[in-house]
C-alpha positions in Angstrom: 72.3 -29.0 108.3 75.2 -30.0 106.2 78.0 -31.6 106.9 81.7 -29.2 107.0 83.2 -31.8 104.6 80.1 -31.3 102.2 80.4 -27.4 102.9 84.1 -27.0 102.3 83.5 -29.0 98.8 80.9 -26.6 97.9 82.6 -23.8 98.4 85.3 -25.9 96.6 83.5 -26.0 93.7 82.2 -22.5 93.9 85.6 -20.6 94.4 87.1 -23.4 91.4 83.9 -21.9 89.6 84.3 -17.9 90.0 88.1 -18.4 89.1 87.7 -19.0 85.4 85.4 -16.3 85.4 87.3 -13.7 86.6 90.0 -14.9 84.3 87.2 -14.3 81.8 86.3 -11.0 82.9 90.5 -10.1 83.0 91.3 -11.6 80.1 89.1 -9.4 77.8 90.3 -6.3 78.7 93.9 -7.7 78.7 93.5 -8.7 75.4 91.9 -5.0 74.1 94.9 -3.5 76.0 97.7 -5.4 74.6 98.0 -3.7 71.1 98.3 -0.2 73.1 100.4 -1.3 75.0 102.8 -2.6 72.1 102.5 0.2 70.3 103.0 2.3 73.5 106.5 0.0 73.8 107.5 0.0 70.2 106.9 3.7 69.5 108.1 5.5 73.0 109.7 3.3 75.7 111.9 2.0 73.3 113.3 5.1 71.1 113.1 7.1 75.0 115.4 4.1 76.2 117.6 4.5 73.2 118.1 8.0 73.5 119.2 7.8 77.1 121.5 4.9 76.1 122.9 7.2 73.4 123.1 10.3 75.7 125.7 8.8 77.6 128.4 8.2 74.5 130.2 10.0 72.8 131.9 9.7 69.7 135.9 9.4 69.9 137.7 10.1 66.2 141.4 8.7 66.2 144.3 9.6 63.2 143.5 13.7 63.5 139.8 13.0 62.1 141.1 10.4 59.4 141.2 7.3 61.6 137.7 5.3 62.4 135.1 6.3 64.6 134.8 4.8 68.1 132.1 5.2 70.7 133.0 6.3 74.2 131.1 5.9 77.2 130.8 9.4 78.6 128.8 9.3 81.4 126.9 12.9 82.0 129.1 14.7 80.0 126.7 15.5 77.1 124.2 17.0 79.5 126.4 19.1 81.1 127.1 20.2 77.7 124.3 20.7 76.8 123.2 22.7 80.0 126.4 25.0 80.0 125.9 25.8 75.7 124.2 29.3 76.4 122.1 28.2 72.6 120.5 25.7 74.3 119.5 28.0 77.2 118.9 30.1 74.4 115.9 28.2 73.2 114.2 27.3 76.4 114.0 31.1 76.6 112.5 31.6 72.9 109.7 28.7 73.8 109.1 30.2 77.3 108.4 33.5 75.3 106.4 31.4 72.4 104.1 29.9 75.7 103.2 33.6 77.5 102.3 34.4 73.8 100.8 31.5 72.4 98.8 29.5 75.3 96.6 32.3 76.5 95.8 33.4 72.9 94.9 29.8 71.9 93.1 29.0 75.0 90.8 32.1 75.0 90.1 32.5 70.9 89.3 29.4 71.1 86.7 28.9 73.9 85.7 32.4 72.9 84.7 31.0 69.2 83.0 27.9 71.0 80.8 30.1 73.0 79.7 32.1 69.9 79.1 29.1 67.9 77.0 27.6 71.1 74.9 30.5 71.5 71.4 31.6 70.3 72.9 34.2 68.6 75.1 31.9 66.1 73.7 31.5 62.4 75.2 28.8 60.1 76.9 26.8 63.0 77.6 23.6 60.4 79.2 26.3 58.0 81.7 28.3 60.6 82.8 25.1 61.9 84.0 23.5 58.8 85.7 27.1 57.7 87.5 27.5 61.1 88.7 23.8 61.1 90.0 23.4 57.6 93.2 25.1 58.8 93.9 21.8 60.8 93.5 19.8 58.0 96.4 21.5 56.1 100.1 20.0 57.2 102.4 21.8 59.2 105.1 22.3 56.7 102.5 23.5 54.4 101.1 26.3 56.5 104.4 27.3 56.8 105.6 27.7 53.6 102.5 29.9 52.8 102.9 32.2 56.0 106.3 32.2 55.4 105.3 33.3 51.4 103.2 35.9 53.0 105.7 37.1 55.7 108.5 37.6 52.6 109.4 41.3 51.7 109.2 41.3 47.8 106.4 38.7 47.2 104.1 38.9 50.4 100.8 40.7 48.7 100.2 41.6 52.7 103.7 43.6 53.5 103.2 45.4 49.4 99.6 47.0 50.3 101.3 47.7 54.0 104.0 49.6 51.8 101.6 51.4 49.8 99.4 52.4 52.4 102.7 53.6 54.1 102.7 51.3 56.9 106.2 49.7 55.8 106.1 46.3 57.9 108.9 43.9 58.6 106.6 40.9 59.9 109.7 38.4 60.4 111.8 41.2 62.4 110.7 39.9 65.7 109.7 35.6 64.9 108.5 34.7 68.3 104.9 36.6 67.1 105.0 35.2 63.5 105.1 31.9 64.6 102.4 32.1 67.1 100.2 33.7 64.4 100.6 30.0 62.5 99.9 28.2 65.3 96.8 30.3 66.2 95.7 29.7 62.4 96.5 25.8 62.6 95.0 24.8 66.2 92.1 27.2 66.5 90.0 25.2 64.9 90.8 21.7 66.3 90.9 22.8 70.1 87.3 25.4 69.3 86.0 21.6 68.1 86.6 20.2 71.6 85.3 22.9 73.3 82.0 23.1 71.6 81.7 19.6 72.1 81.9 20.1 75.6 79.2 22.8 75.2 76.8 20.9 73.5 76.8 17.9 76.4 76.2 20.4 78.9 71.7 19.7 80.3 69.7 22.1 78.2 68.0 22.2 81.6 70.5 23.9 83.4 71.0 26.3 80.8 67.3 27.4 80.7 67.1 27.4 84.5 69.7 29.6 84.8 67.6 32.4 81.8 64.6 32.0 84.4 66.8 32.9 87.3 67.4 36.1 85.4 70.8 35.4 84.2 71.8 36.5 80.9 74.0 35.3 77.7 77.3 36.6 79.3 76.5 35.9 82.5 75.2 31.9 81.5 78.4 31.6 79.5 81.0 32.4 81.7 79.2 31.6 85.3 77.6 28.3 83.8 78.9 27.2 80.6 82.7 27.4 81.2 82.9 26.4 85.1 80.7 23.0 83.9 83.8 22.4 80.4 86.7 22.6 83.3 87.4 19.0 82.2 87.9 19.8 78.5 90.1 23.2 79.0 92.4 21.1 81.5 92.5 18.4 78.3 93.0 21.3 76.0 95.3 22.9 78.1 97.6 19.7 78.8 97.5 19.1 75.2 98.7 22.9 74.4 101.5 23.1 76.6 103.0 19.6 75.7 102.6 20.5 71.7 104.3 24.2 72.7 107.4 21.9 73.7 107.7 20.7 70.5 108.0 23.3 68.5 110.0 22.8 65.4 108.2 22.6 61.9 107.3 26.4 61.7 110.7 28.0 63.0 112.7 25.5 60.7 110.6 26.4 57.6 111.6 30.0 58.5 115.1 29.6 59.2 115.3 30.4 55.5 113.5 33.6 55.6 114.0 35.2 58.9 118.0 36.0 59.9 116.7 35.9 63.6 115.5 31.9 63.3 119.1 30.5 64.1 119.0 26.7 63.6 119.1 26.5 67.7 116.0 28.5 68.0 114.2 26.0 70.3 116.0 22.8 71.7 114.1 20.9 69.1 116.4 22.8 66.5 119.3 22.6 68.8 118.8 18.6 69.2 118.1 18.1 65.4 121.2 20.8 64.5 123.7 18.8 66.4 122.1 15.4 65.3 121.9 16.1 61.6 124.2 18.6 60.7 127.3 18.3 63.3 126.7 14.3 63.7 127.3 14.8 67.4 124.3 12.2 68.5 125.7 12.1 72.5 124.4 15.7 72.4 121.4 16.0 70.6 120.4 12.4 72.5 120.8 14.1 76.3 119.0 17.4 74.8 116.5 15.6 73.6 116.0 13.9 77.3 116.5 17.2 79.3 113.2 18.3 76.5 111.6 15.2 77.5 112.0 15.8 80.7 111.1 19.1 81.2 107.8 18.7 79.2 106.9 15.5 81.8 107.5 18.1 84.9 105.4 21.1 82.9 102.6 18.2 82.2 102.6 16.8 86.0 102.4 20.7 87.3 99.7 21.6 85.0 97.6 18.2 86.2 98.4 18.7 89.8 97.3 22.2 89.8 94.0 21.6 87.7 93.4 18.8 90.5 94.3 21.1 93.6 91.4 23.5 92.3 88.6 21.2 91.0 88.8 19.7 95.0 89.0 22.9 96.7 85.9 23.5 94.5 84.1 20.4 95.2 85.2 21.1 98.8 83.4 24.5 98.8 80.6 23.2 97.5 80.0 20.9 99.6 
């Protein structure tokens, strides 16, 4: 029997013990986190806490424009600005029109390129995937200016044999579907990488139980194959809507070809136009929060809804 004095020592010595290892097992993980979450602080806290600091200024010119320049706190001011300018409006509508278009294409060529490469069927897999992700490799600005070079009346190749084959084409009359088509050509290849990833983790086992149950290539790839990559077209999708809110590099590049790409086209334009080229920071500041903003609700509803289903699912199944 031992004595409670002796007993409350132990355990003393036991919980004085555990401590410093559990400071041990904390501390690692703290310390692997930390640059993250400097970066994470450096590179968006701060510049998001700067622009919502600057959103609410304005700046106040004395002496008819001649005098010095004096910041103003404003309050809401530039958002309702920015909310009543009908360009600003404007562009949400342009990159709602840019996501109908744009998300379901990307989505589906995509996994539909996957499932090819991932089949039986698929010769040269190595090959294919290389050539359908070089695009990715080339910089945004650069795919533009070639696209743009081919959408040109004059010296696009494409729109002369169009013209000599008597199918006259104006491809930068209507922008919305010229600048999905660079998309498409720059992120089919990175997302078709994910997915066939995905594909290749799924058991071989399953596969081949579901081709002695009688199922075929069609059926295995949409009634197996896609249901068990749910995670990575969530991911995929996530990822496609938040880089859809950020459109700017391709319509900007094309501002200088097409008449319809205004330099508010999307509210990144609009943000950068009254940044950059009307010095009106207030503005561009609280429309670049209202983006931010939007594109945290669109990223919360996509990952609620993904959730709701995968548990209704699970709840099925079992």
């Amino acid at each position: 029997m031992t004595a409670p004095g002796k007993t409350e020592s132990v355990r003393g010595a036991g919980t004085g013990a555990r401590a410093p290892r559990r400071r041990g097992r904390l501390g690692a993980p703290a310390l692997l986190l930390l640059p993250f979450f400097l970066l994470f602080i450096a590179c968006t806290l701060v510049p998001l806490g700067n622009a919502v600091r600057l959103s609410l200024y304005r700046e106040s010119r004395s002496g008819l424009g001649f005098g010095g320049t004096e910041r103003v706190f404003n309050g809401f001011g530039n958002y309702t600005r920015a909310l009543e300018d009908d360009a600003f409006r404007d562009g949400f509508l342009t990159l709602a029109q840019y996501c109908v278009l744009y998300i379901p294409l990307m989505m589906g060529l995509s996994l539909a390129l996957a499932l090819l490469l991932d089949s039986t069927l698929a010769r040269a897999r190595r090959f294919f995937q290389l050539a359908l992700f070089l695009p990715h490799a080339v910089p945004g600005i650069i795919a533009a200016l070639l696209w743009m070079y081919l959408y040109t009346p004059g010296v696009s190749p494409v729109i002369d044999f169009l013209d000599s084959a008597g199918l006259p084409a104006n491809l930068l009359g209507n922008p919305v579907p010229a600048v999905v088509n660079i998309a498409l050509w720059e992120w089919t290849g990175y997302n078709l990488v994910i997915f066939y990833a995905a594909l290749q983790a799924i058991p071989r086992e399953v596969l081949e139980a579901a081709v002695v149950d009688g199922a075929g290539p069609l059926r295995v790839a949409l009634n197996i194959k896609v249901p068990l990559i749910r995670a990575s077209l969530t991911m995929v999708g996530l990822f496609t809507v938040i880089g859809s809110l950020q459109l700017f590099t391709e319509p900007m590049i094309l501002h200088g070809a097409a008449p319809e790409v205004v330099t508010t086209w999307t509210p990144n334009m609009y943000a950068y136009t009254a940044a950059f080229e009307r010095n009106d920071y207030g503005l561009a500041a609280a429309a670049s929060v209202l983006l931010a903003l939007a594109a945290a609700l669109l990223s919360f509803a996509v990952t609620r809804l993904s959730g709701s289903r995968s548990r209704k699912r699970e709840e099925a199944a079992g």
